[in-house]
N, C-alpha and C positions, 0 to 999 in steps of 0.2 A: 800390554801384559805386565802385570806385578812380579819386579826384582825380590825373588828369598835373598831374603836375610842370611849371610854367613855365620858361621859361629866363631868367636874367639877360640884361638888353640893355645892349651894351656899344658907346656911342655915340665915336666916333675922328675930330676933327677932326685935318686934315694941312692945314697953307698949301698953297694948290696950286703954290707956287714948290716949297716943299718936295718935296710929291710928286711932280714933274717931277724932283729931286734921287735921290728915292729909285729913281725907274722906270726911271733913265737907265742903271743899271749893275746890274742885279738880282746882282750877282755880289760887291759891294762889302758891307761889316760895318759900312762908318759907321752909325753910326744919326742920326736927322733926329728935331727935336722934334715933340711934340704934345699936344691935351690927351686925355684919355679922361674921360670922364660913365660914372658907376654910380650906377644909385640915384638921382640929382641930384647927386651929393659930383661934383668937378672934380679931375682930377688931373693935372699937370703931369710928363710922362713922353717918355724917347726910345724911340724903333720903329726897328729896321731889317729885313730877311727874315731866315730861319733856316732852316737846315736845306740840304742840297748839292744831289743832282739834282731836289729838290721845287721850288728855286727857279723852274724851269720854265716850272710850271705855271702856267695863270690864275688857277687861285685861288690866294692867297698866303700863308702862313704868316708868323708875326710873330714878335720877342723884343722885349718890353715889359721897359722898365727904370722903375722910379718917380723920381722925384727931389723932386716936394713937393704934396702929403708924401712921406715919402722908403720909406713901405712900405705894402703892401693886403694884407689878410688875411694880416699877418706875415711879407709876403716883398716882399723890391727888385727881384723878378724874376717873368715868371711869360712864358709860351709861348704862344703862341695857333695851334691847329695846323688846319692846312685839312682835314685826312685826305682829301684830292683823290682818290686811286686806288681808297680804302676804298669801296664803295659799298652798306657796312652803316653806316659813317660811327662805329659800336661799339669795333670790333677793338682799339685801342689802351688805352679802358679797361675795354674786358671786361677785357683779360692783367691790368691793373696791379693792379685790383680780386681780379682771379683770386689775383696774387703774395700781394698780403698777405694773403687767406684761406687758403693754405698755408703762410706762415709768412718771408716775405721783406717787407725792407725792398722800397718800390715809389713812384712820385710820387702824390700823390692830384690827380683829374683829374675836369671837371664840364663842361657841355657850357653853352655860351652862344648867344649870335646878336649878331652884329657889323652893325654899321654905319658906313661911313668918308665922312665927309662930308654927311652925308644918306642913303646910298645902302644898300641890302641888300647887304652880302656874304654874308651866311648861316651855318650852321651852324659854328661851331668849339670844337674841345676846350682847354677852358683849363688846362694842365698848370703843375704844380709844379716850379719849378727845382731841380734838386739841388746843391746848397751847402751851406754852414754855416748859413744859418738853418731849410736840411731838416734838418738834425742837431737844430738847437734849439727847432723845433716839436715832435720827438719827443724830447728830454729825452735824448738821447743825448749822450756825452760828443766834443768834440773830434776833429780828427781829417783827415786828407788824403782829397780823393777825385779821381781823375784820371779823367777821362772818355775809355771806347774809342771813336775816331773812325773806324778802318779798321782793313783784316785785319792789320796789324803789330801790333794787340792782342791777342795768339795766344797769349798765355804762351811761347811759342818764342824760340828763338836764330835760326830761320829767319824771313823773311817768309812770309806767306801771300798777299803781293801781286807777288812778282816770283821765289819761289820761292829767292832768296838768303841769304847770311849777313846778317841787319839788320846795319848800322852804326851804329847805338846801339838800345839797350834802350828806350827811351824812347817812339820812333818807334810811333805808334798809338795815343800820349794823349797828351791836353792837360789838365792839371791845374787842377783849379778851387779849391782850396782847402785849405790847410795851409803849411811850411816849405818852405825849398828844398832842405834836404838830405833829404825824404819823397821825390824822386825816386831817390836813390840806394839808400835802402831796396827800392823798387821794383825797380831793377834786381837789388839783391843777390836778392831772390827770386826774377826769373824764370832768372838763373842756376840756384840751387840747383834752383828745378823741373826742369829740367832732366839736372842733373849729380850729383843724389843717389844714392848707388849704392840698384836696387832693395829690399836687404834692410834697409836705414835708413829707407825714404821713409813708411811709417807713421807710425815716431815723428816725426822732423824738421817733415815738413811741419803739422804741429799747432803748430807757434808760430810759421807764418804765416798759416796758411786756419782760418778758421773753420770747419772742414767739412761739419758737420749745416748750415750756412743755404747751404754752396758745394753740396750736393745737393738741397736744397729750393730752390735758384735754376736748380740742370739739368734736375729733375723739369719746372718750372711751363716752361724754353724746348724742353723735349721734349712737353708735353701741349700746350703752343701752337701749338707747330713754326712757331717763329721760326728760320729756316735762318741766317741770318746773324746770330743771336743768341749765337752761343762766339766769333768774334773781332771782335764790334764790337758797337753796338747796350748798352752798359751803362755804368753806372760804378762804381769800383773804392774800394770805403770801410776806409779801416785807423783803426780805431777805435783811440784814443791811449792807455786802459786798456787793453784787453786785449791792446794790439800785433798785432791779428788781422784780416785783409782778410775782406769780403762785399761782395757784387755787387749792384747796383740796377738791373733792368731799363730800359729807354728804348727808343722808337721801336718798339710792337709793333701798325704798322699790318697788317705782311707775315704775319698768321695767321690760325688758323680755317679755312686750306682756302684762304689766298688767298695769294699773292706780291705782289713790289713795286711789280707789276704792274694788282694788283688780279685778276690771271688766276686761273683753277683750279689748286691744287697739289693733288696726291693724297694722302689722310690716310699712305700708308705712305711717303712723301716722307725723313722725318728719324728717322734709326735712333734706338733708345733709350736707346742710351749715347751718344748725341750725337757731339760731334767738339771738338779743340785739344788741346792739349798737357798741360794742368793735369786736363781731363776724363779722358784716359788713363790719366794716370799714377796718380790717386784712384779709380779703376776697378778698377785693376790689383791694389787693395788688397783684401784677402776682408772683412774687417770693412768695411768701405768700404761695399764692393758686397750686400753684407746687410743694411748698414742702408739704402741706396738703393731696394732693391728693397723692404724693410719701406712706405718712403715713397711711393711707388709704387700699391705697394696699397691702401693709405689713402687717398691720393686719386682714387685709380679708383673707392671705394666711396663716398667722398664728394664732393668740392668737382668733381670733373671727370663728371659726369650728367647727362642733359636733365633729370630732375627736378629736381634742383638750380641750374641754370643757366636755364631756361627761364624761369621770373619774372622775372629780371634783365634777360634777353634783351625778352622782350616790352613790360617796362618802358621799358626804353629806347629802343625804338622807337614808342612810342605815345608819348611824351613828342616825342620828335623830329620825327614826321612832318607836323605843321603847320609848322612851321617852317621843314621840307627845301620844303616847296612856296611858299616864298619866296626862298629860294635861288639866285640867278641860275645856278650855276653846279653845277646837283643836283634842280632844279625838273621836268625834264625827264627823269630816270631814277628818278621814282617806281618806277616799277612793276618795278626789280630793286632798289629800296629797302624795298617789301613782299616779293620774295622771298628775302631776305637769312637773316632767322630760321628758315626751313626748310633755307636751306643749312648753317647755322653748327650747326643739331642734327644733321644728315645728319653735318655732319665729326666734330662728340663722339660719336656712334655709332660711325663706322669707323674714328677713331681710339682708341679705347677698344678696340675690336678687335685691333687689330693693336699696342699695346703691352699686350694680355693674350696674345699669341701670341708677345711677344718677350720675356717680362718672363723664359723659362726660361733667356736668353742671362747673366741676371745671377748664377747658381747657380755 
């Protein structure tokens, strides 16, 4: 019989002056000290919320900063995510785990149980920051990465939030790390996306898109069907040797068959050539689109199957499910907490369906 998995317990003392600081404006970035207990080790770290309309919710999501010692399992940063809507409480690292088995950078993500003062808050995903020390855990070189915060991260000269001309290029990220003139690189390229006459856009756009990992990133937000996955939802890494951007998944609570909601999304929900600007125009391409559809099939036969996915899936919830029943705030919807993994094979079934009835749109 297979040993579940424990969860690390991740004990969060806040002054309750503090906390009254923190609960007074759920809306505010300061962060308020505290310490956090792992293991017994004590770590001297600021908290404040994360994340925009999650902040809402009653359960809270957190961004833990360390300061002394000044790093935990190699990073000054790490997420602590409530998955409040998710009511498989999986969704976010099924995808990420999903990305990197087909061949994309992605955060590596582990599931805990919190406690803040004493008290259960339960269930959370402890994610990896995307930074420069994400780069230098994997031994990767140097490098800008601006993270998409909203639909102005479109690769367009238009918004996708107001349907206008943007007033700067810019507008839909917020840069976490590299120089200050990597933003104007940025812009120079979503111009060219843009303004390349089609018969150039082949060669050109190869000394800015990395474009096998830019299709093995559409592939994994098409098999997910993350709908809000092309203008927001990622971050944006221009690797400093090769001068070439790839995209790093974030925030893939909204899949599997569910929305932001947590509601039913129907598996033929997100076409298979996706949607933006930059998706189009590398579409548009036949070499492109051959080898897209080559990738496609490959993970139709492999990494995206109940038989393949199912161990993972039921792992994860057999690991979970004592825990969810301490929960204050998840203790009480056991019973769509068991029936989470029959929904989530039900959607890789019919979504597997309907991108093998679409895959002839890529010819």
């Amino acid at each position: 019989m297979e040993t579940i998995e424990k969860l690390p317990e991740y004990r969060l003392f806040i002054h309750p002056l503090d906390l009254n600081e923190l609960r007074k404006d759920i809306w505010i970035d300061d962060p308020v000290s505290a310490k956090l207990t792992i293991h017994g080790k004590k770590y001297e770290v600021d908290i404040a919320y994360r994340g925009s309309h999650i902040r809402d919710f009653p359960k809270k999501s957190y961004h833990v900063s360390f300061y002394k010692p000044s790093t935990y399992r190699n990073a000054s940063a790490l997420h602590l995510n409530a998955e409040f809507k998710d009511p498989s409480l999986i969704r976010n690292k099924l995808s990420f785990d999903f990305f990197n088995e087909i061949g994309c950078l992605a955060p590596q993500a582990r599931f805990v149980f919190l406690k803040v003062n004493g008290k259960n808050e339960g269930v959370y995903l402890e994610l990896e920051s995307v930074d420069d020390r994400f780069l230098a855990n994997r031994k990767l070189p140097a490098g800008s990465i601006f993270y998409g915060v909203d639909g102005d991260a479109n690769f367009s000269l238009m918004s996708d939030l107001d349907k206008e001309v943007k007033k700067s290029l810019t507008f839909g990220y917020e840069q976490q790390c590299g120089a200050e003139d990597d933003s104007n690189h940025l812009q120079k390229m979503i111009i060219d996306i843009n303004t390349i006459p089609r018969e150039d856009f082949e060669k050109r756009i190869v000394d800015y898109i990395n474009v096998d990992k830019y299709l093995r990133w559409l592939a994994g937000v098409v098999f997910t069907q993350n709908f809000d996955g092309f203008v927001h939802n990622y971050a944006l890494y221009r690797n400093k040797e090769s001068g070439l951007y790839e995209i790093i998944p974030w925030d893939y609570d909204a899949t599997w068959g569910r929305d932001v909601n947590g509601e039913e999304m129907d598996s033929d929900y997100l076409r298979i050539t996706g949607f933006n600007t930059l998706t189009a125009r590398i579409l548009d391409v036949k070499n492109f689109r051959i080898h897209y559809k080559s990738l496609v099939k490959d993970i139709l036969n492999n990494q995206f199957t109940v038989d393949y996915l199912k161990p993972k899936i039921q792992r994860m919830h057999a690991m979970l499910r004592p825990y969810l029943l301490l929960d204050p705030y998840k203790k009480d919807s056991i019973d769509l907490f068991d029936s989470e993994p029959d929904y989530i094979f039900t959607f890789i079934e019919e979504r597997s369906a309907f991108i093998i009835r679409e895959i002839e749109l890529l010819d």
